[in-house]
Structures are given as structure tokens and as C-alpha cells.
MIBAFI-129930 format. One record per residue (C-alpha): x, y, z; residue in one letter. Coordinates in steps of 0.001 Angstrom, whole numbers, padded with zeros to 6 digits, always signed. Layout:
BEGIN
XYZA...
***
This chain:
BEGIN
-035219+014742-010550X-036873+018232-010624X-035824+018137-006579X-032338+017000-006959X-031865+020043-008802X-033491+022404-006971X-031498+020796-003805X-028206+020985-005883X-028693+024474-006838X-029530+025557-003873X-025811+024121-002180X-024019+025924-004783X-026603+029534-003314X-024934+028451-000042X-021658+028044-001019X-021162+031129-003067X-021995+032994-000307X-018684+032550+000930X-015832+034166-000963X-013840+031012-000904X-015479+028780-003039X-012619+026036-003595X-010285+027386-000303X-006576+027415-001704X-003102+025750-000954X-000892+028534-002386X+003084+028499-003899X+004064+031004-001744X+006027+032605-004728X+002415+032606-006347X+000021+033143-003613X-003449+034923-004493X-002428+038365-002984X-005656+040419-004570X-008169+037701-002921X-006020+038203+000007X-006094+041899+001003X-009759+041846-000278X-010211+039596+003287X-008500+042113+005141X-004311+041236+004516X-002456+044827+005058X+001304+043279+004273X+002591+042557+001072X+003084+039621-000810X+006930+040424-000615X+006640+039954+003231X+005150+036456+002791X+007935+035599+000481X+011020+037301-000673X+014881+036495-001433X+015760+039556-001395X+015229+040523+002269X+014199+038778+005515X+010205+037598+004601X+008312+035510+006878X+009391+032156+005146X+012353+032214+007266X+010906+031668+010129X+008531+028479+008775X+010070+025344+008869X+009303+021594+008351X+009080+019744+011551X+010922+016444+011328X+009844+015734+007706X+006008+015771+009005X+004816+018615+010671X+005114+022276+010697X+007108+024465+012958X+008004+028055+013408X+010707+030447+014880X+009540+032452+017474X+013053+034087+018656X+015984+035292+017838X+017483+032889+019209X+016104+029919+017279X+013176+029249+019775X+011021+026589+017616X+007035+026154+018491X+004717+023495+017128X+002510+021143+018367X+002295+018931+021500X+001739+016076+018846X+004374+016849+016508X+007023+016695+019320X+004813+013508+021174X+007209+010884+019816X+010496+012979+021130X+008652+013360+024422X+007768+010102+024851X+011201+008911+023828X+012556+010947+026956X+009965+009740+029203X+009690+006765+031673X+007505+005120+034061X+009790+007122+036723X+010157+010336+034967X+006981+010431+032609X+007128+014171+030872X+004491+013071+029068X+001731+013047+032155X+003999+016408+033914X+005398+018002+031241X+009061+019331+030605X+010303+022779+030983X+013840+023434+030699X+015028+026194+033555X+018012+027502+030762X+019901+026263+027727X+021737+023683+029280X+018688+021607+030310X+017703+021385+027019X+017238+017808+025758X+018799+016634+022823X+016633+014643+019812X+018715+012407+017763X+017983+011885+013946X+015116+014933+014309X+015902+017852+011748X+014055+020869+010798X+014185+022261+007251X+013636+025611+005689X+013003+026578+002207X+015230+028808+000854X+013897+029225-002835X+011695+027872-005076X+011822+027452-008572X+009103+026962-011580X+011277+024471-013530X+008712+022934-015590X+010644+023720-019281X+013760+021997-017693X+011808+019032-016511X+009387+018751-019672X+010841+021145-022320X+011897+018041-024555X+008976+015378-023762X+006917+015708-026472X+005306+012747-028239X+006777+010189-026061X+005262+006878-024418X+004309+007192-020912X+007055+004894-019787X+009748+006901-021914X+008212+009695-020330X+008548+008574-016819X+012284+007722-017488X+012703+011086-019488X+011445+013225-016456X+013458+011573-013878X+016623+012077-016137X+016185+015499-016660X+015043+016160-012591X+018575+014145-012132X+020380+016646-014273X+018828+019300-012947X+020001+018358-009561X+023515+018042-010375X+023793+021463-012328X+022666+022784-008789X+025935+023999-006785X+024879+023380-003065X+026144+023540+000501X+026720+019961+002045X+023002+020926+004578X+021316+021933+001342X+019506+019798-000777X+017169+020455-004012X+013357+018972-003885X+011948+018401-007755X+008204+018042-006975X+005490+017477-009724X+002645+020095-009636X-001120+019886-011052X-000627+015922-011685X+002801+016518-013659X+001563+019222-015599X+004175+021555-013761X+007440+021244-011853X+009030+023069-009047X+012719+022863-007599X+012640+023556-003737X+015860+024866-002642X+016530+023231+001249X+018386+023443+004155X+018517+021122+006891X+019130+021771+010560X+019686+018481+013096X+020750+019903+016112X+017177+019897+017521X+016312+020316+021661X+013015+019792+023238X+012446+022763+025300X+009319+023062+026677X+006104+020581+026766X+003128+021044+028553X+001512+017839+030835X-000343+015823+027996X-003169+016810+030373X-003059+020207+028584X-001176+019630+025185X-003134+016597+024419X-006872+017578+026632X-009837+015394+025066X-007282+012922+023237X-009144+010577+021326X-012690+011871+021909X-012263+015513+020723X-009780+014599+017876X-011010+016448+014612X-014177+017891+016866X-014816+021212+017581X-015742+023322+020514X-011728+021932+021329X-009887+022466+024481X-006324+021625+023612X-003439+023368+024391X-001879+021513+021675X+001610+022940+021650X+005456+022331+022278X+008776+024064+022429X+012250+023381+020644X+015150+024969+020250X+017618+024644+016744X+021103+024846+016849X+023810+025850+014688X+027660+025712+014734X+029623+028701+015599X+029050+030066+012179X+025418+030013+012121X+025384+026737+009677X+023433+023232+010279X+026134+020742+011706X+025393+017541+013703X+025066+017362+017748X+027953+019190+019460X+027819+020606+023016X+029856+023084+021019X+026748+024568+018960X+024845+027581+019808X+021104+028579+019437X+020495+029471+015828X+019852+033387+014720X+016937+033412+012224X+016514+035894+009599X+013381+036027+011077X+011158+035142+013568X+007579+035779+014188X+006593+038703+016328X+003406+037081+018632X+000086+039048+019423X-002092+038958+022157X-004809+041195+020579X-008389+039222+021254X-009314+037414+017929X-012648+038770+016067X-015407+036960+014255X-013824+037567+010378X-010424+038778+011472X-008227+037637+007996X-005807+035178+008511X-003593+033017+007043X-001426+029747+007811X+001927+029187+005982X+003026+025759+006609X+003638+022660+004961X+000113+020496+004049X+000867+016677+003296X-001710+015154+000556X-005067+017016-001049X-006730+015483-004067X-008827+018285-004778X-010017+017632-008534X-010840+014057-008091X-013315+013284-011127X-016816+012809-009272X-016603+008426-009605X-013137+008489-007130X-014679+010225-005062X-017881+008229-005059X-015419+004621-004322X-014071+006464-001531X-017568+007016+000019X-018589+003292-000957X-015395+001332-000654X-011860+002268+000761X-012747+004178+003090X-014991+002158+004995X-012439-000631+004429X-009889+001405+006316X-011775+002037+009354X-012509-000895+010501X-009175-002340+010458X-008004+000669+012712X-011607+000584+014179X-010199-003163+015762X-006834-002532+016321X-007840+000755+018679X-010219-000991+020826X-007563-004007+021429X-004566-001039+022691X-006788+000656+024397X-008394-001915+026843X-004701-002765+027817X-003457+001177+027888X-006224+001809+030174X-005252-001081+032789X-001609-000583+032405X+000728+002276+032380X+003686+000708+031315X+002060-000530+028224X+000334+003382+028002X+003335+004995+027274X+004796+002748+025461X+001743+002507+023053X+001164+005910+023569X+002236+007682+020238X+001115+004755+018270X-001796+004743+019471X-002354+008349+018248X-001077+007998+014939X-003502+005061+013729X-006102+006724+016142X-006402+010024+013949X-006686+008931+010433X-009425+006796+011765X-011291+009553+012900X-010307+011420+010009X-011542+009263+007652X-014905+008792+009425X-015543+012498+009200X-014380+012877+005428X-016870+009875+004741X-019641+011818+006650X-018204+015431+005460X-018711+014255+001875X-022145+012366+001808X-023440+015852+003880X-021587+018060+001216X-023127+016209-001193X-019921+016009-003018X-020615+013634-005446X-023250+015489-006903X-021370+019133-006673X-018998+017553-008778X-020761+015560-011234X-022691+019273-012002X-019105+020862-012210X-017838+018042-014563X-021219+018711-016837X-020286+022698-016798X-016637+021601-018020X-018232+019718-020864X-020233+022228-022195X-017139+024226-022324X-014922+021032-024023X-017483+018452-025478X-013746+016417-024945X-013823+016049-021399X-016838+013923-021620X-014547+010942-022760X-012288+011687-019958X-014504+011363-017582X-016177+007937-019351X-012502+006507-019271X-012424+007402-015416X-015357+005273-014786X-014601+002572-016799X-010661+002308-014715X-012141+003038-011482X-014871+000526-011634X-011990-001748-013255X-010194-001181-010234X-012896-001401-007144X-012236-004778-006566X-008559-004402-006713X-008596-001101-004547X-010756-002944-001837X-008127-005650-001273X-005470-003103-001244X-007106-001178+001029X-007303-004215+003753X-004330-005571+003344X-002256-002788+003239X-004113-001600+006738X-003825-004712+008437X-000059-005044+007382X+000418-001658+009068X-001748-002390+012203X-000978-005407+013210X+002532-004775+014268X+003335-008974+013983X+002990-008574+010814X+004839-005660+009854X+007739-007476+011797X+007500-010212+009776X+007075-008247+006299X+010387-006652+007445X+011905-009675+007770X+010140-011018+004603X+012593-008090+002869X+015539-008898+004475X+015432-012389+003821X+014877-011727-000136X+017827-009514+000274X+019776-012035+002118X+019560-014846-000069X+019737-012459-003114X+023294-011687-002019X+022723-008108-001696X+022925-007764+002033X+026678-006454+003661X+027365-005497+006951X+026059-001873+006528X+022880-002944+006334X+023044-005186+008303X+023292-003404+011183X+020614-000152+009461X+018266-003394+009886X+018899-004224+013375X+019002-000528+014176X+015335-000146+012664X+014062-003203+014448X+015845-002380+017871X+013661+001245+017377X+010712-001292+016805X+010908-003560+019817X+011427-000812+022132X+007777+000131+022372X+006565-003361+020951X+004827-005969+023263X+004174-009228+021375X+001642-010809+023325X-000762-007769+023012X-000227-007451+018949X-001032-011238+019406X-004761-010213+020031X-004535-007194+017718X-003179-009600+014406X-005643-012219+015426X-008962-010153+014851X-007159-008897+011788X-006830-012078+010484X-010275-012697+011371X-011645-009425+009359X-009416-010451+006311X-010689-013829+005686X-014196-012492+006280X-014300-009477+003920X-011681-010298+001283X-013067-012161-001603X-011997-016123-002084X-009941-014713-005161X-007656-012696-003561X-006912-015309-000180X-004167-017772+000269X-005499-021214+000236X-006832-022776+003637X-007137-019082+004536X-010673-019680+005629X-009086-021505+008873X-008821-017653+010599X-012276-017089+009663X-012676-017729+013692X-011708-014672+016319X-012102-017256+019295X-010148-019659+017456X-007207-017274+016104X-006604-015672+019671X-005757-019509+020855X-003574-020151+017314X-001490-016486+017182X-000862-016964+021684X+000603-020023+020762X+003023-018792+017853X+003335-015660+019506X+004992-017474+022187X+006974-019559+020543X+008027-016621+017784X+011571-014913+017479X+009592-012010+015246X+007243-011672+018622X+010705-011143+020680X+008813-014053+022769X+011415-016777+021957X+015162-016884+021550X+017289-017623+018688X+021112-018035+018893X+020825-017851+022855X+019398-014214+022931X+015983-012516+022233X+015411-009162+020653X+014994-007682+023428X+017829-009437+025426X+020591-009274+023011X+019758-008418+018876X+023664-008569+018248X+023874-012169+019331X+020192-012999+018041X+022433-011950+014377X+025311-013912+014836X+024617-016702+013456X+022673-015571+010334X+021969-018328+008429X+020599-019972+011974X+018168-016813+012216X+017345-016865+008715X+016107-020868+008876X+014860-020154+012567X+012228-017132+010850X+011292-019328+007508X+010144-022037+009855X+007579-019274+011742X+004411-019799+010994X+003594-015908+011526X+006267-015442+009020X+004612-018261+006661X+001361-016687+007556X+003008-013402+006084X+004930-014890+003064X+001557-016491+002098X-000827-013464+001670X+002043-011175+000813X+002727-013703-002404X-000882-013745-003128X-001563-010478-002866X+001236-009504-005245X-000001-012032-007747X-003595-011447-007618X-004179-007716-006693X-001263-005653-007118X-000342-005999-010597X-003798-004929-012222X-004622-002551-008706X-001103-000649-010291X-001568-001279-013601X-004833+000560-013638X-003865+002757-011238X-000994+004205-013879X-003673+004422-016344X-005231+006531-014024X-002663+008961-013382X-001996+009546-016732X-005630+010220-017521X-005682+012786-014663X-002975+014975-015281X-004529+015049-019034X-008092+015896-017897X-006680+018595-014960X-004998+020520-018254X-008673+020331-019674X-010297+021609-016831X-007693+024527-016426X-008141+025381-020469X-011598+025150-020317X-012409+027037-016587X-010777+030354-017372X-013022+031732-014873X-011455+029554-011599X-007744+030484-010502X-006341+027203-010028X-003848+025887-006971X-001677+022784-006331X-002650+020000-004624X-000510+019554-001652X+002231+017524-001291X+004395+018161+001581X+005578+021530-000159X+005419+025063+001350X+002129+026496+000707X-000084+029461+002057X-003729+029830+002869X-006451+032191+004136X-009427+033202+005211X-011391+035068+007877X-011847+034264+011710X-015640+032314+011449X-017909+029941+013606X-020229+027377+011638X-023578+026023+011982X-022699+021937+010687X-025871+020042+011152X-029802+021400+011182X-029959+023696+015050X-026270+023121+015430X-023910+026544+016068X-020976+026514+016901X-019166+029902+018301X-015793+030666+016379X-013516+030652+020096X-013005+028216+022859X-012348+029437+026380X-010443+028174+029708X-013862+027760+031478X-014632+024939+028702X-011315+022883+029951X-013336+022726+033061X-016609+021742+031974X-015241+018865+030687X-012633+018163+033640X-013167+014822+035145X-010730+013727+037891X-008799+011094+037278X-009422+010456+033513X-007787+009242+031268X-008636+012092+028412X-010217+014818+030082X-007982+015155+034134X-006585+018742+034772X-003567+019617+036338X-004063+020547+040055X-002364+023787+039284X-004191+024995+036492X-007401+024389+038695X-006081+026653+040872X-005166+029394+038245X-008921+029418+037079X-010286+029535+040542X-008149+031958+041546X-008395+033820+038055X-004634+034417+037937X-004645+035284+034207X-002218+038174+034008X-002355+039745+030577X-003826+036515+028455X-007322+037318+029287X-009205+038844+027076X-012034+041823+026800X-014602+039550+028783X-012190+038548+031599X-012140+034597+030594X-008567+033012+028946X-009334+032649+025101X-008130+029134+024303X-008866+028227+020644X-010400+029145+017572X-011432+027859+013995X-011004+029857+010193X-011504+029154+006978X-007823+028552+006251X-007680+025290+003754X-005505+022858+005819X-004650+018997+006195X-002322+016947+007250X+001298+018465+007430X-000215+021911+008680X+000167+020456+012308X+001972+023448+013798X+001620+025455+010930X+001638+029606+012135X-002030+030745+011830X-001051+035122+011224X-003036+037846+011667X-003278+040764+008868X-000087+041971+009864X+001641+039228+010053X+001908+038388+013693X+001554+035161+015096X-002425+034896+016621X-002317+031049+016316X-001084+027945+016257X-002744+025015+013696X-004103+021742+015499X-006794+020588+013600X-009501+020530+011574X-013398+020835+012184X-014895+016643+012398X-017415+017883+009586X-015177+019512+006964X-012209+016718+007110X-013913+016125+003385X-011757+019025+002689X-008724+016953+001481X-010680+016176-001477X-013867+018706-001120X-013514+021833+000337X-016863+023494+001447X-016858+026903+003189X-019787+026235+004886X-018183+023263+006973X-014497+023566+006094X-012985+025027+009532X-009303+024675+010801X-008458+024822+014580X-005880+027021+016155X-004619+026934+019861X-004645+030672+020608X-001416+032121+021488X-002654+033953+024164X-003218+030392+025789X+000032+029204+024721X+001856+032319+026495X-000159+031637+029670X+000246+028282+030533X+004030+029256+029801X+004109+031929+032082X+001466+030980+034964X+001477+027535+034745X+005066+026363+034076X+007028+029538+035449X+009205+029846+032814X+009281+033682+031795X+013158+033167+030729X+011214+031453+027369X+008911+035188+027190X+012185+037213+027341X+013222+036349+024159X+010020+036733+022540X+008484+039645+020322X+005293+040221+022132X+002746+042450+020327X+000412+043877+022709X
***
């Protein structure tokens, strides 16, 4: 015991060496601005964030409702990265024209491609509405609470007077202990620009996802438009590139070891004061439940990407997507155990107690639920995966919705046709014979690991991968969900109008599937063995945490307390830094160009070069990117507090110029979404010295430098 605490006191030695002790998500109309020019910041809060004149908000936007962007001209020049813009890339690319393997630069405005349904948004204002929202909750039930708050975030809506592109965004801070009205507007005229050769923008791929040293030029180009006036309208060859009220000035300084900076951007999901027992089921259960359904489904895809191109880029952004929360997750799991984060936490949650003898029945109530809910969670946790990766079966659960709806009455020719629309989008990069395999070792895994409770009888009979392979060929074949067999004289993929013509023939033709049986039977049972008590509990949860986070904050006067993230604006910082992650490990804080080529291996599939940037680094054609030791910087990691969402967040310098673009995050300090540790915590920036050069020497296309602020 006597060692456990020496071992334990010794992390939190470690830790406080570093300044930032819990890292930071920031409201930017409440960022930490002492903490921050302590690191080095020399502009002003009010240049972060102001109404009152231009501030560097208005040149941050949200990237298609997922990722980050930023405005890097006056003329509405939009960068992010090379896998934020993947899907619009891929959607323009073909087997004949594939700008995904040789890239996309547009030689003026006109060649500018256009990006249906992708917008942009930018935050305008933001708003601590929490006496609006909770002024007159007192005393009530947590049902006729829930009703209560979305009543009064309805009202508060409508007493808003907005422009027909603005909207108002009522999101729930420190577990509904606060609320915030975000005041946005919406762009959707939205052109790909410029996209380096997935060679470059996407270098490494799956192996050096979430890794570091990193080699990724992971970056892309779009323009927004506006109508004549300036305003977000829809498409017209009429609109014109949109005038910011700002736009980020870019600096090719060289980058220093602790250099402050800080990324502004828009981070999807933290759950940073997680009582020590979730944390300890994510270790133990869901997480390791999650990875090996994606763990499957990726080695399926990728033996048949590898052989086939066709099926490559058609798979090609799926294939990312499930591809980096698996990798994610096996780093938080490892991130966590090497953090010792259970333990950090359990000796935090002990400090709170002394402060509030209270919070010791908190945290007795959080073990009871969560160990209530473990076995609930772990069912959740597969099914819910292997609805999502086997892409049969998410067919069919669509189907399984429309169906309800159908013979509910509730269905109408609207949507109707939003239904076909969504599953046209679907089949388009769908092939039914290769999900076959995937949804057949899926099956497999969930009649091996899910307990007899929670299984459809006769389950057991996919208990066999040999055997389900033979069984899902066969109704693959003969499915109308697979697209493999017709219905009405037409296929999805032949003719989806027709295949809906005759509804009620469709409607019998999917009932009598057995995939869609196979569906209906362990989407009823799940509902009616798992889902009630995994929500049930999971309410009872909730409401337990947003009581004990207004106990922690009363009783730890010392800590200042941030946010978790949820998709909303935030800032963080901290300081240009390498790390040392494992025992004789250290890792330098910048990547260069002579690293691309260290790992260049001809033909493959994750780590080819472009013949022409071979020749750039032989020839050492760098121009003005290199830096003071003649080599082309390429990327670099921080402290900055990131996840999810920051994808082509702005990493700034102490001025406020752009140094950086936001990739990634360090394999060993993914934990961060839940754990942040400054000694492993590390985000990963493309430098934008690399991003100018494979613009200028590599694609040619100075026009795009012209209208950039270049800091030299």
C-alpha cells in the first residue's frame, strides 16, 4: 500500500511540473487570459473575442457541422484538413479522374468545385443564459425539469429576432449546471479549392493515425461564397467569394521548443470529471467491446481495398472514419492504464471529501449505478457497434424505421422521397457482397460475447464464422436491402424510383428478408432487454453528475473550472513541447520533410510519394519554407487540450498568426478526452510553412499565396 502511495504521489510531482495541470477547453467569452500571457500570449483577450470590432472569431468557423475551418483571405479562402474535406473529394473523384490519389488545384475561381448540402458556420455571439433557462426550476422532479428547460430554451429561441441564415444554439454547460445561447450563421455556398494527392494530405494513413513523429500534410482548401450583398444564400453562379471581417494573417517564423500557442476551434465530446468507477468500466468494459467490432470490420475492407481500386475509393472515407476511433480508443485505453487515471482520480475524489464529507455518498451512488449498469453498457456497446459497422444491417435498421412509419400511417410523399434520397447517398459507395463478409463475423462476435440474456432465441446458430459467410452470401444474394436482388423490376442501384412504386410490394418483399428478420429480431430484443434499464440508469446517472460537478466546483475553490466540450467554440493553450511517453522513449517537438522520405516506400499503399515532391527534396527547391537548418519543417505537437472537432482547428502563435494547422493528437495522450496529463497530452499541427510549400512548389498555384497575409 505504502508503494502505491509513494508511486501515486510521485505522478502528481510529475504532473505539477507542468503549468497545465487539467489543460482547458475555454468559452472564448471566458477564456483564462492571466494563465495565458503567463505562457507567453502578447494579444488581448479582446482580440480572441470581441463584438465590438473585428476579433479573430471571425475568421473560425465550423466545417460542415464536424470539423474546424478557418479564413485565410480576404476573399473567403477556407483551410482545414485533408480529412475534413476527404468525403467532398472523394465525392468528386472517379476511377478516371481520382483527385484523391493526384490531388485538385483549381487554376482560378471558375474551376472551383461546388459541394452540395456542405455549410460552414460562424459564431457570432454567445450568451450566458443560464437564469433564463433555470431561473424558475427550483424544487421540481427531474422529468418536470427536463420538460421545464426545454420550454424555456423554446421561448428563449423565439424571443430571438434573427436573419433567415442565423440560427440560435441553447447548449447545456458543466452537466446542466449552466446554459449558453450561441448566436449562428450559416454559409452553403462551399467550393473545394485546393487538395493535395492523399499521398501528402493523408501520408502514413492508417499506421501513423494518432502516432507521433507524423508526416502528414494533412490539409485542404475551400472557398465560401456569399450573394452580392455579402449574406449566406444557396448555390448561384451569381455569388461571389465572401469578405471576412477577418482572416488570419499566416507566419513562416521557425517554431521553438515552448513557443505559446493556442487553437480556437470547435472540440466535439470531453468527459473530463468522470467520477474515478466510469472511468475504470471504460478501461474494463466498453472500450474493449468497441474495438473489436471495428477491429473485424477493418481487416475485412481492407483485404478487398488493397486488391481493388474501385472498391478503394469507394470505401475509402469509410474506411477512415471507423478506422480512427479504433485507434483512438486503443490509445485512450493504453493512455489511461499508463496515466494511472483511475488512481489520480480516486486520490482527487478523497481530497474533495475532506473538503465536503457529502460527496462521499455521491460517489457511493456512482458505483452502485455504474456497476448496475456494466452489464447493460456491455451489450450496448456491441450492438450499437455492430449496427453501425456492418453496413447490412444499418440498411436494414433503416428500413426497420420506415416500415414502423409506414404502417403507422405517418409516412407522405415528402419523406418518402428524404428516404430514398438518404439511401440512394448509401448505395452509392455500398457493395453488398463485401458487407456480406463484414456482417457475418459480426454476427459471429455477437453471439459469442453477448450474454444468453440479452440474444434472440436460436441466436446461437451464428455462433459459426465458416458457417455465417455461407448463410449471409446466400441472403445477400437474394436481398433487395443488399441491392443484390430486384423488387418491382428494378434494383437500388438500377432504378430506386421504380424499386418504390409499388410500396406495399416493397414493404412485404423486405419483411420476408431474413437479414431484415435477422435485424427486427435483435433490434426487439435489445430494446426489451437492455435498453430500458441501460437508459434508465443511465438518467440516474446524469442527474447524479451534474449534482456532484456543483460539489466539486463548491468545494475546489482552488481549481478554475472549464466546460466539457460539446461541439461549441472553445479556446486552448499551451507551449510548443516534445515528450518522452514510455521508459528511453523521446520524442523531438517537430517533424521534417526528410522524415516523409524515410518512410517513402514505392508503390504503397500508405507511405508512396509523389514523383514530384521527390524531386523537390533532391533538388532542395524549398524557396522560403525552409527553416534555420536548411530542412522543410513539416509538423509539430503542443500542449493545446484538443479532441475530436478540433480537426482543422487554427493552432496561433503569441500574436495571433496562424503557425499551424490541428491534425491530431499524440497515440499516448488520446486519454485526454477524459484525462488530460501534461506529461503525455500532445496535439499535432501540420506546419504552415509545409502547407505554403507544397502550395507553391509542388502544385504551382501562387494565385492561392496572392491573396494571403504572409508574415515573414
Amino acid at each position: 500500500m505504502l508503494k502505491k502511495t509513494i508511486i501515486i504521489a510521485s505522478l502528481f510531482q510529475a504532473v505539477a511540473f507542468f503549468s497545465q495541470q487539467y489543460g482547458g477547453m475555454w468559452i472564448p467569452t471566458e477564456i483564462n487570459e492571466k494563465e495565458m500571457k503567463s505562457l507567453g500570449m502578447k494579444i488581448n483577450a479582446t482580440d480572441i473575442w470581441s463584438t465590438q470590432k473585428p476579433s479573430i472569431k471571425d475568421a473560425v468557423v465550423q466545417f460542415n457541422r464536424g470539423c474546424t475551418g478557418e479564413i485565410i483571405s480576404p476573399k473567403g479562402l477556407l483551410l482545414t484538413n485533408h480529412h475534413c474535406g476527404y468525403s467532398a473529394i472523394q465525392s468528386h473523384s472517379t476511377v478516371e479522374n481520382d483527385l484523391l490519389s493526384n490531388g485538385f488545384w483549381a487554376k482560378d475561381n471558375k474551376g472551383e468545385l461546388t459541394n452540395p448540402g456542405m455549410v460552414v458556420d460562424f459564431v457570432t455571439d454567445i450568451k450566458d443564459i443560464t437564469k433564463e433557462i433555470l431561473g424558475n426550476t427550483t424544487g421540481l422532479t427531474d422529468k418536470e425539469l427536463n420538460k421545464k428547460i426545454e420550454e424555456n430554451i423554446d421561448q428563449y429561441r423565439k424571443s430571438q429576432k434573427l436573419e433567415e441564415y442565423q440560427s440560435i444554439l441553447v447548449r447545456p454547460m458543466f452537466a446542466g449546471n449552466k446554459y449558453y445561447a450561441f448566436t449562428v450563421e450559416t454559409f452553403k455556398d462551399i467550393r473545394l479549392v485546393g487538395a493535395p494527392p492523399q499521398s501528402i494530405g493523408k501520408f502514413g494513413s492508417d499506421t501513423d493515425n494518432w502516432v507521433w513523429p507524423r508526416h502528414t500534410g494533412d490539409f485542404s482548401i475551400f472557398r465560401v461564397y456569399a450573394n452580392k450583398n455579402n449574406k449566406p444564400a444557396d448555390y448561384s453562379p451569381d455569388n461571389v467569394p465572401f469578405t471576412p471581417k477577418h482572416y488570419l494573417p499566416i507566419s513562416v517564423k521557425d517554431i521553438k521548443e515552448n513557443d505559446f500557442t493556442f487553437v480556437f476551434g470547435f472540440p466535439g465530446r470531453t468527459n473530463e470529471y468522470l467520477p474515478s468507477i466510469a472511468i475504470e468500466k471504460i478501461i474494463t468494459d466498453t472500450n474493449p467491446a468497441r474495438i473489436e467490432v471495428r477491429d473485424i470490420a477493418l481487416k475485412t475492407l481492407d483485404e478487398k481495398m488493397r486488391a481493388d481500386d474501385a472498391t478503394r475509393i469507394k470505401y475509402a472515407s469509410k474506411y477512415a472514419s471507423v478506422a480512427n476511433y479504433w485507434k483512438k480508443w486503443i490509445g485512450e485505453t493504453k493512455g489511461l492504464k499508463k496515466s494511472n487515471a483511475v488512481a489520480k482520480k480516486q486520490q482527487y475524489e478523497n481530497s474533495l471529501i475532506s473538503k465536503n464529507p457529502e460527496i462521499k455518498n455521491s460517489l457511493s451512488e456512482f458505483n452502485t449505478f455504474y456497476n448496475q449498469q456494466a452489464p447493460y453498457a456491455l451489450n450496448n456497446a456491441y450492438y450499437t457497434e455492430i449496427l453501425r459497422n456492418a453496413e447490412t444491417l444499418t440498411l436494414a435498421n433503416q428500413f426497420y424505421s420506415f416500415i414502423q412509419a409506414y404502417e403507422a400511417g405517418k409516412t407522405d410523399e415528402k419523406s418518402v422521397n428524404n428516404f430514398k434520397n438518404r439511401l440512394s447517398a448509401f448505395y452509392k459507395d455500398y457493395d453488398g457482397e463485401l458487407d456480406a463478409k463484414v456482417t457475418a463475423k459480426l454476427l459471429a462476435l455477437y453471439a459469442n460475447k453477448t450474454q444468453p440474456e440479452f440474444l434472440p432465441k436460436g441466436f446461437e446458430q451464428f455462433k459459426d464464422i465458416n458457417q455465417n459467410l455461407q448463410i449471409l452470401e446466400n441472403w445477400s444474394r437474394n436481398s433487395v436491402i443488399s441491392g443484390r436482388n430486384s423488387v418491382n423490376g428494378a434494383t437500388m442501384y438500377s432504378d430506386i424510383n421504380k424499386v418504390f412504386s409499388n410500396l406495399p410490394e416493397l414493404v412485404k418483399t423486405v419483411k420476408a428478408d431474413p437479414i431484415f428478420q435477422t435485424l427486427t429480431q435483435m433490434k426487439e430484443t435489445y430494446l426489451s432487454k437492455a435498453d430500458g434499464e441501460f437508459m434508465t440508469l443511465q438518467d440516474k446517472i446524469d442527474a447524479l453528475q451534474k449534482k456532484y460537478l456543483a460539489q466539486m466546483m463548491a468545494a475546489d475553490k482552488d481549481r478554475k473550472f472549464f466546460p466539457d466540450a460539446n461541439s461549441t467554440l472553445r479556446v486552448t493553450y499551451g507551449k510548443v513541447k516534445g515528450s518522452n511517453p514510455a521508459d528511453a522513449i523521446s520524442y523531438h517537438y517537430e517533424t521534417t520533410l526528410d522524415g516523409v522520405m524515410e518512410k517513402y516506400v514505392p508503390g504503397d499503399y500508405e507511405f508512396d510519394v509523389p514523383q514530384k515532391l521527390i524531386e523537390l527534396y533532391n533538388s532542395k527547391d524549398y524557396g522560403t519554407y525552409k527553416n534555420a537548418a536548411g530542412k522543410i519543417p513539416l509538423a509539430f505537437t503542443a500542449t493545446n487540450h484538443t479532441t475530436g472537432g478540433n480537426s482543422g482547428s487554427p493552432a496561433l502563435d503569441a500574436n495571433g498568426n496562424l503557425v499551424g494547422l490541428n491534425f491530431d493528437r499524440q497515440w499516448e495522450g488520446t486519454m485526454s478526452d477524459i484525462n488530460y496529463d501534461p506529461r503525455f497530452s500532445r496535439n499535432i499541427m501540420v506546419q504552415t510553412k509545409y502547407i505554403l510549400f507544397i502550395i507553391d512548389k509542388f502544385a504551382g498555384a501562387k494565385w492561392l499565396l496572392d491573396e494571403m497575409k504572409i508574415v515573414k
